[in-house]
N, C-alpha and C positions, 0 to 999 in steps of 0.2 A: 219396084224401083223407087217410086216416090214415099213408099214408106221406110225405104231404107234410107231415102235422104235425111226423110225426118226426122228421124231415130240419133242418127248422125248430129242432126241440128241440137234434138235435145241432152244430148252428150255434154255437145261441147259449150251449151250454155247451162249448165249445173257444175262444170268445172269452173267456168268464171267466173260465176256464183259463188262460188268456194273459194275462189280467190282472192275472190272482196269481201271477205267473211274477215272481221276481227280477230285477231290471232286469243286463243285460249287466256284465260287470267290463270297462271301457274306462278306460285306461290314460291318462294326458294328462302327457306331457314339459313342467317349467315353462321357462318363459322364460327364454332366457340371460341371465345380468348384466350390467350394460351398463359398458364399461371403463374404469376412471377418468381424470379427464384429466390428462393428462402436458403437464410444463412443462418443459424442456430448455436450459439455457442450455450453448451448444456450446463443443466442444473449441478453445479459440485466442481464445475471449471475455478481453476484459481489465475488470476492476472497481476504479475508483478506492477507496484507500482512504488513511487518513490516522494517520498514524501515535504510537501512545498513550506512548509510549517512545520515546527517543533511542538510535541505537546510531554506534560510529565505530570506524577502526581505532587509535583512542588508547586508547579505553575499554575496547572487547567485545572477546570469547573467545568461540572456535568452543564450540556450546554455549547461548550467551545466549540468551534467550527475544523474542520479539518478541511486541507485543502490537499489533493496530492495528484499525480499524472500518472502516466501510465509509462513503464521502463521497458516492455518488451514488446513486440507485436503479438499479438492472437488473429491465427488463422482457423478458416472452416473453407475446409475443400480445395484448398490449396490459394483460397483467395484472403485479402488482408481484412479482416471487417473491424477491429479496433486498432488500431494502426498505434506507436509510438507519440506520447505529447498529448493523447487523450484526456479530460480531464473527470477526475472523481470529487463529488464532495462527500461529506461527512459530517461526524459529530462525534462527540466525547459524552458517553450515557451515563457515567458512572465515577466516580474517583475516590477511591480509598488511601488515603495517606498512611504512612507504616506508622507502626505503633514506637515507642520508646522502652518498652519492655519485651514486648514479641507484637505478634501482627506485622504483616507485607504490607506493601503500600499493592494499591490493585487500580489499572486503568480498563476501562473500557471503551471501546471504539465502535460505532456505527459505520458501513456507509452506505450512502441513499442515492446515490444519481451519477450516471455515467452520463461523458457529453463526447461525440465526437468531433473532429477538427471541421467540420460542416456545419454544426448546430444541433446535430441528432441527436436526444438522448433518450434515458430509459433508466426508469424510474427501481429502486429495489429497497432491501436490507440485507450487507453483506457484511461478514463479519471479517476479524484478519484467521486467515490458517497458515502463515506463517512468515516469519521475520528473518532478517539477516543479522550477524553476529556483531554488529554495530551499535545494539540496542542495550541499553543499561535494564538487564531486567530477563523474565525468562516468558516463554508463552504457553497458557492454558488450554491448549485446541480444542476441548471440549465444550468450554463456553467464550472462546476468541477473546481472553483479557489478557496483558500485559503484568505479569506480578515482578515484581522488585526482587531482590536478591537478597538472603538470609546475610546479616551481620554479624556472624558468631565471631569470627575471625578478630574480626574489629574489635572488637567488645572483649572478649582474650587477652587481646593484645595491649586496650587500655587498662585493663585492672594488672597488667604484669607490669607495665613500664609504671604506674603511679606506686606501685605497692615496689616497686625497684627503688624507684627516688625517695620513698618513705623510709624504706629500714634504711638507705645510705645516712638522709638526716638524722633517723633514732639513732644510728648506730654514731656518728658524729658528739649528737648531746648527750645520751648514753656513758660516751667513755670522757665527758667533759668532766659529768657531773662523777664519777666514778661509778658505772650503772649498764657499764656497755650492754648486758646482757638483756636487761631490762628497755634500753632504749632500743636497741632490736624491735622484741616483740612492741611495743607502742609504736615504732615509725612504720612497720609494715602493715598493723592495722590502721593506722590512719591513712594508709599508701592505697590501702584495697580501698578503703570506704570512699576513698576521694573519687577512686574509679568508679564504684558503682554511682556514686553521684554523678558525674558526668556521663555515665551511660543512661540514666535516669533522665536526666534534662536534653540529653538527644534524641532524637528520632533514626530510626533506619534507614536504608538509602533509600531512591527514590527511583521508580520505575522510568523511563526516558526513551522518548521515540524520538532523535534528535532529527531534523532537517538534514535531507536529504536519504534517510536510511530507506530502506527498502524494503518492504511487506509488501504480502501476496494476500489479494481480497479475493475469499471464496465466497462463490458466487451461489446463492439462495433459490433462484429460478431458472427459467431461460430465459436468451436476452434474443432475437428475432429480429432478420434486420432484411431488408429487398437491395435489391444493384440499387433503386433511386436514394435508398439509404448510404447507401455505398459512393455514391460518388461524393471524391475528394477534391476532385478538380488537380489544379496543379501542385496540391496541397507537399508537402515535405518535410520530414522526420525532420524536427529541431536537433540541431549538432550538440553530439557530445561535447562538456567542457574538458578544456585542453589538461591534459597527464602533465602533473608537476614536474619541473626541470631536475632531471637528476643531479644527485649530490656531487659537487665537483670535488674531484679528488686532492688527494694535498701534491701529486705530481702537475696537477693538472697549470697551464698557463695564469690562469686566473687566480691561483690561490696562491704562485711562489711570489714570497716576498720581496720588493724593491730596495736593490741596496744601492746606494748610491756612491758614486766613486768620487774621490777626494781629489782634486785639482791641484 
C-alpha cells in the first residue's frame, strides 16, 4: 500500500515537472511573398500616338526634339497600363532634303522614353511603323523614315506650261516679223529651257509630319510595368477637341439674307 502511494506521489510530481518545463523552441519559416503582378506589353506592340510638334525635311536638323502623346489606350489583360495623354519623347536622327534634279527628301525619327500620367517611365528606341494619310510624304517600314513624294508630275507640268507660253510668244514675233514658222520652233525652245530652269533651281517637295498627325511607334522591347506602376490615381483621359461646327447651309437661318423693308 505504501509503495503504491509512492509510486502515485512520484507520478504526479514528474508531471508538474513537465509542466514547468519551457515550452520547445520550434522554429516557424514565414510565408513566401506573393509576386507582384506583371503587365508586359511585348516586343513588336505598336502604340498610336499623335504628334505635339511639327517636324519636315524644310525645317528640322538631325537633333530636333519630338514631342508626342499617346492617341489610344494599350491594354494587357484586360487592364489600362499606358492609358490615353501618355507622353513620348524623341528625336530627329537623320534629314535628307530632296534633291532638285532627283533625290527624296528622307526624315528620320527616333523615340526614346515613354512617361506615364504618374511619372513612370521607360527608357527605349522605337522607331514609326506607321502613319496616317495626313502626312506629306510616304513611309519606309523597313527602316522607319519618312520619304517625300516623287515630283514627276509637277516638273511635266512646268516644262508644258512654260514651253506653252513660249511658242504663244514665238509664234506672236514670228508672224510680226514674217517668220511665224520659225518663231514657233525658237519660242517653244526657249518655253522648255525656261522650265528646265526653274526645275533646276527648285527642290522637290518636302517630307512633313504636320502637328497633330498620328504615327504608330513600334515598340523595340518590352515595356514591364507592376499595379504600383499602375496606379493613376484620379488621373483622366484629357477630352478630345471639339468637332468643327458644320457648314451652315444656304437654307439655313444664319445664312438667308436681311432685306430690309422700305417705310
Amino acid at each position: 500500500m505504501m509503495l503504491r502511494h509512492a509510486f502515485g506521489t512520484l507520478v504526479l510530481t514528474a508531471g508538474l515537472l513537465a509542466a514547468q518545463a519551457p515550452p520547445a523552441d520550434v522554429s516557424v519559416s514565414p510565408a513566401p511573398a506573393a509576386s507582384p503582378a506583371l503587365y508586359t506589353v511585348g516586343i513588336g506592340s505598336k502604340v498610336p500616338l499623335s504628334l505635339i510638334n511639327s517636324i519636315s525635311t524644310k525645317n528640322s536638323v538631325a537633333g530636333d526634339s519630338v514631342y508626342l502623346e499617346t492617341a489610344f489606350p494599350i491594354l494587357v489583360n484586360g487592364r489600362i497600363v499606358i492609358p490615353v495623354g501618355s507622353y513620348v519623347t524623341g528625336a530627329v536622327t537623320q534629314v535628307k532634303k530632296p534633291g532638285r534634279m532627283k533625290g527624296r527628301g528622307e526624315l528620320y525619327i527616333r523615340f526614346d522614353t515613354l512617361t506615364l500620367p504618374n511619372g513612370v517611365t521607360r527608357s527605349f528606341h522605337a522607331r514609326i511603323g506607321g502613319m496616317d494619310g495626313t502626312a506629306a510624304g510616304q513611309l519606309d517600314r523597313a527602316e522607319g523614315k519618312v520619304v517625300s513624294d516623287s515630283n514627276k508630275a509637277g516638273d511635266a507640268r512646268t516644262v508644258g506650261e512654260t514651253t506653252a507660253a513660249g511658242t504663244s510668244v514665238g509664234a506672236i514675233a514670228g508672224s510680226a516679223a514674217g517668220h511665224a514658222g520659225l518663231g514657233l520652233g525658237i519660242g517653244s525652245g526657249a518655253g522648255a529651257a525656261a522650265g528646265l530652269i526653274a526645275i533646276l533651281i527648285t527642290r522637290g517637295p518636302d517630307a512633313i509630319l504636320a502637328k497633330g498627325a498620328t504615327v504608330e511607334m513600334l515598340l523595340d522591347r518590352d515595356l514591364t510595368f507592376t499595379d504600383s506602376d499602375l496606379n493613376f490615381g484620379t488621373y483622366q483621359a484629357p477630352p478630345k477637341p471639339p468637332a468643327p461646327a458644320p457648314d451652315a447651309g444656304k437654307n439655313s437661318p444664319s445664312s438667308l439674307p436681311i432685306r430690309r423693308i422700305p417705310m
